[in-house]
Short mmCIF file of the C-alpha atoms (twelve columns), coordinates in Angstrom:
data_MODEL
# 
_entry.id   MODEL 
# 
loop_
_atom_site.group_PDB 
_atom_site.id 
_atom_site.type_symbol 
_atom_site.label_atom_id 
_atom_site.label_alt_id 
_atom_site.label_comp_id 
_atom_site.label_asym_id 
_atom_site.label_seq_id 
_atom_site.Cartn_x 
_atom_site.Cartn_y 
_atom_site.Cartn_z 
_atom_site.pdbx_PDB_model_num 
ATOM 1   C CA . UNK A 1   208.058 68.970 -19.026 1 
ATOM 2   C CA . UNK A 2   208.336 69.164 -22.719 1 
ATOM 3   C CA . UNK A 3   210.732 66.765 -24.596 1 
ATOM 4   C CA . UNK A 4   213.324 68.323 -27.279 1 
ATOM 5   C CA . UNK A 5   215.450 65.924 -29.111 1 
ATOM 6   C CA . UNK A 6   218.498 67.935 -30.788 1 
ATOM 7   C CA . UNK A 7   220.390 66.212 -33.635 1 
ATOM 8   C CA . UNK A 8   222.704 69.158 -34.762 1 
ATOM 9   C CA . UNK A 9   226.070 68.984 -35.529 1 
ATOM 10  C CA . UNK A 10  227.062 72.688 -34.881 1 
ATOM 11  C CA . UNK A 11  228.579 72.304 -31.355 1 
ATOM 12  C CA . UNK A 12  228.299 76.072 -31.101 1 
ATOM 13  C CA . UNK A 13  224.730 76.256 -32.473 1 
ATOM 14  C CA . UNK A 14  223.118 72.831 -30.168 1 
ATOM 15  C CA . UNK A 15  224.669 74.066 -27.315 1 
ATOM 16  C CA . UNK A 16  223.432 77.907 -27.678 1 
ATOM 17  C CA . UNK A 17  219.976 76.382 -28.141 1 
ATOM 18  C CA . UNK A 18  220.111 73.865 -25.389 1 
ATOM 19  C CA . UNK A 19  220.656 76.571 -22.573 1 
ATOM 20  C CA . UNK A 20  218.007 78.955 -24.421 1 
ATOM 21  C CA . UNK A 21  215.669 75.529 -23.852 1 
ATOM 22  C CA . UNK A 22  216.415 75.195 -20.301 1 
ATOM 23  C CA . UNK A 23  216.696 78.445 -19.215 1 
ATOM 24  C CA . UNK A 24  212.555 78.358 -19.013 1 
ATOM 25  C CA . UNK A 25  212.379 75.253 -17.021 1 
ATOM 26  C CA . UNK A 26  209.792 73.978 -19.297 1 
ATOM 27  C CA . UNK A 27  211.911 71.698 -21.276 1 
ATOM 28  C CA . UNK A 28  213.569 68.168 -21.070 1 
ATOM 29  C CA . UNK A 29  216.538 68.356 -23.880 1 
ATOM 30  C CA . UNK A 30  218.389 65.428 -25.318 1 
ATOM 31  C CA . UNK A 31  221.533 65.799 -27.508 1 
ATOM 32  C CA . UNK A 32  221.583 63.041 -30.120 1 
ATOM 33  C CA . UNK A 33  222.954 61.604 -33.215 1 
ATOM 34  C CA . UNK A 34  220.091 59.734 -34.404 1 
ATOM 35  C CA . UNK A 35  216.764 60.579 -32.807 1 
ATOM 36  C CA . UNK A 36  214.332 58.528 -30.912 1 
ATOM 37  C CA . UNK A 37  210.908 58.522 -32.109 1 
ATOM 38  C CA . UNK A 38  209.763 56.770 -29.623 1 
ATOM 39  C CA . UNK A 39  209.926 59.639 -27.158 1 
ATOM 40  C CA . UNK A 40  207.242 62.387 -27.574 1 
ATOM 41  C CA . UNK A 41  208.121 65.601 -28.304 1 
ATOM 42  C CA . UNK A 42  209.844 67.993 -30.950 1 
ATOM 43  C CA . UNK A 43  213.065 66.645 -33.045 1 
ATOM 44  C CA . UNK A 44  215.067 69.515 -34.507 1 
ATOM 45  C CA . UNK A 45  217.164 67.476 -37.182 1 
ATOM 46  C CA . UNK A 46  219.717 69.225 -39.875 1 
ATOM 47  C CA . UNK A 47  218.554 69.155 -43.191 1 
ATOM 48  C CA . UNK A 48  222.039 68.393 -44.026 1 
ATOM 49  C CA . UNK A 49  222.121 64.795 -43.108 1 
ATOM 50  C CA . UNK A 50  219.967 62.406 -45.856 1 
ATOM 51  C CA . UNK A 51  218.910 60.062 -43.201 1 
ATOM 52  C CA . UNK A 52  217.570 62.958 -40.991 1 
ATOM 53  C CA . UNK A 53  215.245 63.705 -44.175 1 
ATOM 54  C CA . UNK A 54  213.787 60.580 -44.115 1 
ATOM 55  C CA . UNK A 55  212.141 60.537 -40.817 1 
ATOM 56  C CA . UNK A 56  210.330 63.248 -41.655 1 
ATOM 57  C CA . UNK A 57  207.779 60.986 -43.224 1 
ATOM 58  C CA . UNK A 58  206.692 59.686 -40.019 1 
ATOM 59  C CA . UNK A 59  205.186 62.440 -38.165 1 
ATOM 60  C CA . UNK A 60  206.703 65.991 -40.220 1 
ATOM 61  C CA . UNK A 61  204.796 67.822 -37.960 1 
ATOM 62  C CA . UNK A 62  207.152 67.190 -34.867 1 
ATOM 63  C CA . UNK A 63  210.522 68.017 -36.534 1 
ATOM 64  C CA . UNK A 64  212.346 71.712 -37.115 1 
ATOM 65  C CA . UNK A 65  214.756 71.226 -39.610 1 
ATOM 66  C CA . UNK A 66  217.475 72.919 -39.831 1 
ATOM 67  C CA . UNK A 67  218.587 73.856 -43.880 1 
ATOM 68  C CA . UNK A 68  221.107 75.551 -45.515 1 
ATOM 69  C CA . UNK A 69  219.880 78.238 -47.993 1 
ATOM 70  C CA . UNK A 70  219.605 77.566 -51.424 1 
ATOM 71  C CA . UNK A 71  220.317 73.784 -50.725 1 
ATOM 72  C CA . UNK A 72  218.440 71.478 -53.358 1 
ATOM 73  C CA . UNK A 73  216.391 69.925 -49.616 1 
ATOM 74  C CA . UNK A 74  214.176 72.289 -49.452 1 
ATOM 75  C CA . UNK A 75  211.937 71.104 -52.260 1 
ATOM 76  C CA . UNK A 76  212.281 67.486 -50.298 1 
ATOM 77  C CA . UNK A 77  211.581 69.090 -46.803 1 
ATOM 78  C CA . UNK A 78  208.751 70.892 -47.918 1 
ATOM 79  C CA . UNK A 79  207.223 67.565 -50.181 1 
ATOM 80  C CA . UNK A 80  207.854 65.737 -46.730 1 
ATOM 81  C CA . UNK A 81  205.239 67.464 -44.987 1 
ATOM 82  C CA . UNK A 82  207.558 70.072 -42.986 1 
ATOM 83  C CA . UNK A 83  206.204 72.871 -41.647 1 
ATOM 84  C CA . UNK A 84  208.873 74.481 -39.411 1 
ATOM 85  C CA . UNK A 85  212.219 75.318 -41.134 1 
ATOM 86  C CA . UNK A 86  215.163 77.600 -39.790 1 
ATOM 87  C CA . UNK A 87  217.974 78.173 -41.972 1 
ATOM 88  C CA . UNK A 88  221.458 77.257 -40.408 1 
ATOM 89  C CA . UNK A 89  222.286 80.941 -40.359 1 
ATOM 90  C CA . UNK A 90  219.490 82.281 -38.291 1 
ATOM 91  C CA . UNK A 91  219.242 82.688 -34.435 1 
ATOM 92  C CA . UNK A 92  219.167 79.777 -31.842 1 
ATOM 93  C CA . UNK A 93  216.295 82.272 -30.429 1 
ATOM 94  C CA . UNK A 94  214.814 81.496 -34.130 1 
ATOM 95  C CA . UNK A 95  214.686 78.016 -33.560 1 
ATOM 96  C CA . UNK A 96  213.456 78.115 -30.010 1 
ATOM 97  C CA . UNK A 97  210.287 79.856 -31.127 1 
ATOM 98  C CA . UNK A 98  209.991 77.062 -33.868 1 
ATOM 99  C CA . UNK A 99  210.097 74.561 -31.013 1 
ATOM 100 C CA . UNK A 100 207.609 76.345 -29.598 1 
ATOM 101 C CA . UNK A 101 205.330 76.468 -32.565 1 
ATOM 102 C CA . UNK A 102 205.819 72.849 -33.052 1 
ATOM 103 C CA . UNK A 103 204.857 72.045 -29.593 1 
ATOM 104 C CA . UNK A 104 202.181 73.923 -29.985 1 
ATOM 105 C CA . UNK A 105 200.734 72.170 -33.193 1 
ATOM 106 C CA . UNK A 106 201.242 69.194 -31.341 1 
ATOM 107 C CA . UNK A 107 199.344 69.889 -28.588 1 
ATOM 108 C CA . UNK A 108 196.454 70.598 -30.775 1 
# 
């Protein structure tokens, strides 16, 4: 089973994405405030949140960040290493496939 650590405000938006992650039965999800990174496994974080941004220079490759458009973080996310963005705005199903392409780098 795949870990997913969600630190997302949005009630509406975590919890939309948290049944899209368990409806395939393929996925161990965690609802935090402040991830651990000492479990494996993807962190979706919100870009929103300065302290979020700096755990991205840890291991950027295991985080989906979630960013408002046109917010001044994306220049940071991007120098941070980040590779898998979703803007608040889009889909949960947009985000689940970014799990899934971070998982996926990961496993590489």
């Amino acid at each position: 089973m795949k870990t997913v650590q969600l630190a997302i405000p949005d009630s509406n938006y975590v919890q939309a994405l948290r049944n899209l992650l368990l409806r395939d039965g393929a996925h161990n999800v965690h609802l935090v405030e402040r991830p651990d990174l000492k479990l494996d496994g993807v962190v979706v974080i919100d870009a929103n949140s300065p302290e979020n941004l700096s755990l991205l220079e840890s291991d950027p490759e295991r985080f989906v960040v979630i960013a408002r458009k046109g917010t001044d973080n994306l220049s940071r996310i991007w120098e941070a290493g980040a590779t898998h963005v979703v803007f608040e705005k889009d889909s949960p199903t947009t985000s689940q496939l970014s799990i899934i392409a971070a998982e996926l780098r990961l496993a590489n």
